[in-house]
FILUMDO-67314 format. One line per field, with one value per atom (N, C-alpha, C): residue number from 0; residue in three letters; atom name; z, y, x. Coordinates in steps of 0.05 Angstrom, whole numbers, plus 5000, padded with zeros to 4 digits. Example, Ala and Ser with C-alpha at 12.3 -4.5 7.8 and 13.67 -1.06 7.14 Angstrom:
2
n: [0,0,0,1,1,1] .
res: [ALA,ALA,ALA,SER,SER,SER] .
atom: [N,CA,C,N,CA,C] .
Z: [5156,5156,5156,5142,5143,5157] .
Y: [4886,4910,4934,4955,4979,5001] .
X: [5264,5246,5264,5257,5273,5258] .
This chain:
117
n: [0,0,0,1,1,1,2,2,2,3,3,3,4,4,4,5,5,5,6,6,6,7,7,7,8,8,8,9,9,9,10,10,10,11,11,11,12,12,12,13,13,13,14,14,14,15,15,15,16,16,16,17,17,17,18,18,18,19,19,19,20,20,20,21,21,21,22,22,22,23,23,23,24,24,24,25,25,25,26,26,26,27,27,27,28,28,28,29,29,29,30,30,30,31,31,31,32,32,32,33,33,33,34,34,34,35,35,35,36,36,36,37,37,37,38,38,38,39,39,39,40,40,40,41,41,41,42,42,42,43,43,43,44,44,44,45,45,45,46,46,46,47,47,47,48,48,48,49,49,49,50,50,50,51,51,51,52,52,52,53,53,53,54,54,54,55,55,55,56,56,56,57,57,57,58,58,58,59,59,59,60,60,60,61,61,61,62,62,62,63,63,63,64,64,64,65,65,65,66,66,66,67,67,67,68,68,68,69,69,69,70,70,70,71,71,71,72,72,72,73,73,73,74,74,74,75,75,75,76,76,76,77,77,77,78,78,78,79,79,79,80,80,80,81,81,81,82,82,82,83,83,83,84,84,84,85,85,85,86,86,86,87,87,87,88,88,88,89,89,89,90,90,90,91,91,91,92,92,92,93,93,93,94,94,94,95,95,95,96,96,96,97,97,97,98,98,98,99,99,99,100,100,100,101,101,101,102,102,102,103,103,103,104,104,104,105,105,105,106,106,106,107,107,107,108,108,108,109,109,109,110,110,110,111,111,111,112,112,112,113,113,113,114,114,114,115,115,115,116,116,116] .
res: [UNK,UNK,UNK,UNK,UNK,UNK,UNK,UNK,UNK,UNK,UNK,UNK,UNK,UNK,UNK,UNK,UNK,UNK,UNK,UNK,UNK,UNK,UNK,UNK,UNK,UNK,UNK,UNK,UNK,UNK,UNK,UNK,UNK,UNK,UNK,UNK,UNK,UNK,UNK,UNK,UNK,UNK,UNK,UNK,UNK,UNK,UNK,UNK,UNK,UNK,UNK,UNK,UNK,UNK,UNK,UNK,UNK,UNK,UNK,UNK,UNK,UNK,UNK,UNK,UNK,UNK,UNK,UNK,UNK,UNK,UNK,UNK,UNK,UNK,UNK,UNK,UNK,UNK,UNK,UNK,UNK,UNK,UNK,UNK,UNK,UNK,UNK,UNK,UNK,UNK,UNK,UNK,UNK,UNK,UNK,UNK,UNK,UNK,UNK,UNK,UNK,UNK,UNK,UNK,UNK,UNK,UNK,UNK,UNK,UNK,UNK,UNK,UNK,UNK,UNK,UNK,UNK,UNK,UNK,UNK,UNK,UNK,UNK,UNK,UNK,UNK,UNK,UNK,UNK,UNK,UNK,UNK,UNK,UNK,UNK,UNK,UNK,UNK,UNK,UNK,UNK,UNK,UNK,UNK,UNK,UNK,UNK,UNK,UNK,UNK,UNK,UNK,UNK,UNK,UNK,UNK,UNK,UNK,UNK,UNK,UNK,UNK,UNK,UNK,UNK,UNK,UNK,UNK,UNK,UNK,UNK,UNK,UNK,UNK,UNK,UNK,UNK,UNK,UNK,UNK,UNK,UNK,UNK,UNK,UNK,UNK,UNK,UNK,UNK,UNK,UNK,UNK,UNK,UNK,UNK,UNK,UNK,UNK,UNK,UNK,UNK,UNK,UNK,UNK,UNK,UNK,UNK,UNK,UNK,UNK,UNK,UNK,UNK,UNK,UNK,UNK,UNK,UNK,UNK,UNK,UNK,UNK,UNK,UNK,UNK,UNK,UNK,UNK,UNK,UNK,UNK,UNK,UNK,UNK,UNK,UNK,UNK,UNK,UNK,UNK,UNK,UNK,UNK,UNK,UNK,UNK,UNK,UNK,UNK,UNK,UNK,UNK,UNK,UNK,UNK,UNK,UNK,UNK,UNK,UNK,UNK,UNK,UNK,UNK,UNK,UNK,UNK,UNK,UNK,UNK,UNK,UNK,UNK,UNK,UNK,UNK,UNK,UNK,UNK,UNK,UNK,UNK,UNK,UNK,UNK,UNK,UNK,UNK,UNK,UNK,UNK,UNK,UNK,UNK,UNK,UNK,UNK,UNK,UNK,UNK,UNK,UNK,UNK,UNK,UNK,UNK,UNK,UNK,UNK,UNK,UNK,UNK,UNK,UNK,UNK,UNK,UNK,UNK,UNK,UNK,UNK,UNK,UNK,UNK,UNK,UNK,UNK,UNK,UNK,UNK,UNK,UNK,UNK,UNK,UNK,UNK,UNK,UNK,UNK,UNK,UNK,UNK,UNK,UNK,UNK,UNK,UNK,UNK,UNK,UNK,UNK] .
atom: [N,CA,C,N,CA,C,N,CA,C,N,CA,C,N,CA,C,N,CA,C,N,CA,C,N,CA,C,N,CA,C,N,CA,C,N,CA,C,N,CA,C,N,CA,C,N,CA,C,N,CA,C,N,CA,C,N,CA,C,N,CA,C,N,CA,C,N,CA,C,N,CA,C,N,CA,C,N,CA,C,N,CA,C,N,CA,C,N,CA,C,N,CA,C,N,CA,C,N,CA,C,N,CA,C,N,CA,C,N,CA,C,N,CA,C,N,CA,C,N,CA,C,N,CA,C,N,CA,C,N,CA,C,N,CA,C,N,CA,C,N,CA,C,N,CA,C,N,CA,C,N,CA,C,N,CA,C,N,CA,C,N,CA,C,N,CA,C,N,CA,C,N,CA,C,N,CA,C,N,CA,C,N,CA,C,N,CA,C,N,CA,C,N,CA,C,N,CA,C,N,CA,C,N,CA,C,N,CA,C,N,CA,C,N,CA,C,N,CA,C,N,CA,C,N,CA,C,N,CA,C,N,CA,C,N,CA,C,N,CA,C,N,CA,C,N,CA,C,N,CA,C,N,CA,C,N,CA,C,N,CA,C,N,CA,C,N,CA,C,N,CA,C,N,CA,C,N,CA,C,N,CA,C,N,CA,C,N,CA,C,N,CA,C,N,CA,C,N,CA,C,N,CA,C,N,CA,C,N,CA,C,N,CA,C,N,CA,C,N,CA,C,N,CA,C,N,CA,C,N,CA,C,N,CA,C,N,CA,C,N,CA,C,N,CA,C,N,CA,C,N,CA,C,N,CA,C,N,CA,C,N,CA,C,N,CA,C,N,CA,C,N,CA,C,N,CA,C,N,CA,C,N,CA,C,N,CA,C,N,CA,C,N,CA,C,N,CA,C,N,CA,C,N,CA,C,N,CA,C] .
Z: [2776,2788,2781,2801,2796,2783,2770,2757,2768,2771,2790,2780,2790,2784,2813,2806,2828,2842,2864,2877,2887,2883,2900,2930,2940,2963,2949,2970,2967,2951,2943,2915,2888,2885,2862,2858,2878,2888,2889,2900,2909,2905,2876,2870,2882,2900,2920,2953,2950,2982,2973,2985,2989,3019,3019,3044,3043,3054,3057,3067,3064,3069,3103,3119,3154,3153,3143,3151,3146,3125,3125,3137,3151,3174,3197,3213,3232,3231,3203,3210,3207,3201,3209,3240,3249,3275,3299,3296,3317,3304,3309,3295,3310,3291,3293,3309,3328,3345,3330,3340,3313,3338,3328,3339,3335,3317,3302,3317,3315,3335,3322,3343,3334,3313,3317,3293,3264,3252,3239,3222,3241,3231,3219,3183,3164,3154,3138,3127,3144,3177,3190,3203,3205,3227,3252,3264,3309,3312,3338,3352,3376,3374,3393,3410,3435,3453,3439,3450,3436,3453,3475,3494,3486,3459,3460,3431,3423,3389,3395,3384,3386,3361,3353,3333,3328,3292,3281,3280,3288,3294,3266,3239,3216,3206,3217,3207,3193,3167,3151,3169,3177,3183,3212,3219,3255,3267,3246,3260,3253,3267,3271,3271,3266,3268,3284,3309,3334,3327,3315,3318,3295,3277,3260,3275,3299,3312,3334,3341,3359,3333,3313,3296,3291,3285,3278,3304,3330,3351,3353,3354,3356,3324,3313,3299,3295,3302,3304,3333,3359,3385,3367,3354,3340,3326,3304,3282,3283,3300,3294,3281,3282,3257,3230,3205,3180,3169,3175,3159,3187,3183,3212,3201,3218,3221,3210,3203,3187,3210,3226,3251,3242,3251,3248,3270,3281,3307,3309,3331,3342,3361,3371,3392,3417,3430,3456,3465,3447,3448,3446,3424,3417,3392,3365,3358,3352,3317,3301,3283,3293,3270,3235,3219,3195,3185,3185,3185,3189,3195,3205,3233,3238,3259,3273,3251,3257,3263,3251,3264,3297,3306,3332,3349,3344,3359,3364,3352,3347,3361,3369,3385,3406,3412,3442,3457,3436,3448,3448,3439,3444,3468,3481,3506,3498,3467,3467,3471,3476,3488,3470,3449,3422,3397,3384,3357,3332,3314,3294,3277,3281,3260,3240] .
Y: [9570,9544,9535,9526,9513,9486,9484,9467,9444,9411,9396,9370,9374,9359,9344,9319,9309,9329,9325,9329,9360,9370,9384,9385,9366,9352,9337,9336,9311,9327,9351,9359,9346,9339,9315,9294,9282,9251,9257,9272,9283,9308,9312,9334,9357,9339,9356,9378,9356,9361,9381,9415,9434,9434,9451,9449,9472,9503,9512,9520,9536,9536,9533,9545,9547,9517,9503,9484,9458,9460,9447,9448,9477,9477,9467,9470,9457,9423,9418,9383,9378,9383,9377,9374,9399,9409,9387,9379,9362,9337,9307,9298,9288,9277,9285,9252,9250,9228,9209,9188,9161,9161,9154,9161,9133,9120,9098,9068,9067,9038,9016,9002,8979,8950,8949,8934,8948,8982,8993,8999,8995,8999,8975,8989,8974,8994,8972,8987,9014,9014,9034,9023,9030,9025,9031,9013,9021,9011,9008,9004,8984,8962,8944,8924,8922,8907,8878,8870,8850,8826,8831,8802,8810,8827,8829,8813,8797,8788,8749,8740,8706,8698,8676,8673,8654,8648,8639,8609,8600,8563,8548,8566,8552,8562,8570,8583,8560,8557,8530,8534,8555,8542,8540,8514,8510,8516,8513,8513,8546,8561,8589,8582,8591,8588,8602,8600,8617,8638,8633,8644,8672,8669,8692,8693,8686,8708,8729,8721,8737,8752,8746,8775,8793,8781,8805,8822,8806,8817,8846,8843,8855,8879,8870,8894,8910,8898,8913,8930,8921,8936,8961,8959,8980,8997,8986,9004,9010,8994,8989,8972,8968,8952,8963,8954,8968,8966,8944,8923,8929,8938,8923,8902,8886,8859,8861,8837,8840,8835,8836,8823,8834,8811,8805,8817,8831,8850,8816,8813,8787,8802,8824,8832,8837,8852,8852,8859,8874,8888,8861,8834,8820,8815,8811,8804,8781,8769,8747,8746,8737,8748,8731,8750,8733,8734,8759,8745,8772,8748,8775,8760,8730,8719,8714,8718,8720,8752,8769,8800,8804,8790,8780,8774,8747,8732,8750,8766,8775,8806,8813,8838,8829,8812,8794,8785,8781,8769,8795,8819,8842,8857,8851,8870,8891,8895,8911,8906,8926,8919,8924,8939,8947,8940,8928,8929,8939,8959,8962,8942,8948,8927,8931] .
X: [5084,5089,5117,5130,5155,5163,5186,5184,5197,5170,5183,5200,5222,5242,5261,5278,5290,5309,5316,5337,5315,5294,5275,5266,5266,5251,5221,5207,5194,5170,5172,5150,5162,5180,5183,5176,5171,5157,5122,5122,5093,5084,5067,5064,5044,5030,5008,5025,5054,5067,5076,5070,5081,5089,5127,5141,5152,5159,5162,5191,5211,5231,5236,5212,5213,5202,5177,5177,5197,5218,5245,5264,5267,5283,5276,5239,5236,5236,5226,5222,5253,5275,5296,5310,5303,5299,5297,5265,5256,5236,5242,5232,5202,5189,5164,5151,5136,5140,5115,5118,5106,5078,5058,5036,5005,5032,5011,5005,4986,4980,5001,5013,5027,5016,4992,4983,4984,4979,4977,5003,5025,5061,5061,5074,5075,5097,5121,5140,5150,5152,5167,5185,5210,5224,5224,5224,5222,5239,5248,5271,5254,5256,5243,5251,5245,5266,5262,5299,5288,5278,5273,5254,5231,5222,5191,5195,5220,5214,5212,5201,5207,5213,5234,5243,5221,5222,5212,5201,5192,5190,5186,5183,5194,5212,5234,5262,5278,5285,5298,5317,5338,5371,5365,5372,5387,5406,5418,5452,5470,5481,5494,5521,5542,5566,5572,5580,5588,5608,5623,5657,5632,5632,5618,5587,5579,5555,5573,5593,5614,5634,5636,5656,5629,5602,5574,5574,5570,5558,5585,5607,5633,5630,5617,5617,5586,5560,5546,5547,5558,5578,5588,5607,5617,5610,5584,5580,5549,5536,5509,5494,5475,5459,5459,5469,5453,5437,5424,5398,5379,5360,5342,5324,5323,5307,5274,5265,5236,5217,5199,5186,5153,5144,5107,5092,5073,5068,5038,5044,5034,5003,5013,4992,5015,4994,5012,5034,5049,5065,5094,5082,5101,5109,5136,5128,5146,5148,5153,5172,5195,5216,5210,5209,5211,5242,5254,5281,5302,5327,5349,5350,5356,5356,5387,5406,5431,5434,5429,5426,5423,5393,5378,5394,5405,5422,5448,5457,5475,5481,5455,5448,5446,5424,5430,5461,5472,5502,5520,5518,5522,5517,5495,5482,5466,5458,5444,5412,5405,5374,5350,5355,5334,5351,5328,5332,5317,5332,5322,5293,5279,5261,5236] .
């Protein structure tokens, strides 16, 4: 038995997960498609339109500073998102932002049509 230590793959973390050198080349390969009912996604990232998110109706801040939602929007245009947004799955293929509402606003004023969440 090998001896398990970091920087292994994920038999360091998980001493039951055996991976195989072919099966590390294919799951690199092709990634493996998400399969899980939308109420059941917890702690995953999707990429979700965002006319399917509604902002928060107890969000403390009101007020946005325009000039910095147009330098964000101009640089997530450029770079992407790095953070994705926190959102509540409502039903229905809607959900609830808890937060990352300047992110939101900020993708919208972009033209982009999904967001990280």
């Amino acid at each position: 038995m090998a001896k398990k230590v970091l920087g292994r793959g994920l038999g360091a973390f998980f001493p039951d997960y055996n991976e195989t050198s072919d099966e590390k080349k294919e799951a690199k390969s092709k990634p493996a498609p998400v399969t899980i009912d939308p109420a059941e996604r917890v702690n995953v990232v999707l990429n979700i339109p965002v006319e399917h998110i509604r902002p928060n109706p107890h969000q403390p801040r009101t007020e946005f500073n325009e000039e910095a939602l147009n330098q964000l929007s101009h640089s997530i245009k450029r770079h992407g998102l790095i953070q994705p947004i926190t959102v509540r799955y409502l039903g229905q293929k809607r959900f609830e932002l808890i937060s990352g509402e300047r992110r939101l606003r900020a993708t919208k004023l972009a033209g982009i049509p999904e967001i990280p969440a």
